[in-house]
N, C-alpha and C positions, 0 to 999 in steps of 0.2 A: 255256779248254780247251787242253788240251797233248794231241803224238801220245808217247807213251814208248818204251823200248828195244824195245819187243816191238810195237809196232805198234798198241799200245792206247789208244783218247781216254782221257783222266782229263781229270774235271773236279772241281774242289775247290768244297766247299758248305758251309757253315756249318752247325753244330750248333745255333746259339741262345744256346751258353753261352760264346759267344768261340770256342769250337775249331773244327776244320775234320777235315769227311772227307772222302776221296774214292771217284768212281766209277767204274767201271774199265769200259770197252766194247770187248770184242774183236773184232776185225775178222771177217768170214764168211771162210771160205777158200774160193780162187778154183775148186776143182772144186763146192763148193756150189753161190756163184752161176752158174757156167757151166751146171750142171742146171739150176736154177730161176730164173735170171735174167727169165724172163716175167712170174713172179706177182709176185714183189721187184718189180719195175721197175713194175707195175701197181699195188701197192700203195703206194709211194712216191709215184707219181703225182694218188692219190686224195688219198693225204693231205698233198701241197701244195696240190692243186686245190680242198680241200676247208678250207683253211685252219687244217688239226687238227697244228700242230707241237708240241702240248702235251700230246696222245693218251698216256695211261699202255701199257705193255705187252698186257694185256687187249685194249684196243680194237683195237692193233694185230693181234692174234694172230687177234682173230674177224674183222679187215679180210682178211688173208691167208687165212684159213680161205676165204672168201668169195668172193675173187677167184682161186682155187685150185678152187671148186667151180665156179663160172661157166666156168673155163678148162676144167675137165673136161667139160663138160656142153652148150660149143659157146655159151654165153649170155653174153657180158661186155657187161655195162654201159659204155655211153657217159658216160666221165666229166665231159665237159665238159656233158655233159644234167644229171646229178645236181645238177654244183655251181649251175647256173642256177635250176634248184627249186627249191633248199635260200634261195633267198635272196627265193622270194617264198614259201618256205612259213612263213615266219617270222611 
């Protein structure tokens, strides 16, 4: 993974057929995070704590949705509860 001129990770991935693409991930800009840096920081959180670095976008988007509704609503789950669960609900 490289940062490029513009501030964006690229990561180069193989097609299968010998060639290569890449993917381009633009950084948030800092008056975003500075609004929303609670829910971002809570959802980052969940998903190291929770072991899901491999989460497609979807999952991510209904994690934030989530932690976005809890934040609104006075309810945030105790992360470090969840990930304890998750490993004797197995």
């Amino acid at each position: 993974m490289k940062i490029n001129k513009k501030l964006n990770l690229v990561m180069g991935l193989d097609d299968g057929d010998g060639g290569t693409f890449h993917v381009y991930s633009v950084p948030i800009a800092r008056e975003v995070f500075e609004r929303y840096y609670l829910p971002l920081s809570r959802v980052f959180t969940e998903i190291m704590t929770l072991n899901l670095l491999v989460i497609g976008p979807t999952v991510a988007y209904n994690m934030l949705r989530d932690v976005a509704m809890d934040l609104a609503h006075g309810t945030v789950r105790p992360v470090c509860r969840m990930a304890w669960l998750m490993k004797f609900d197995a």
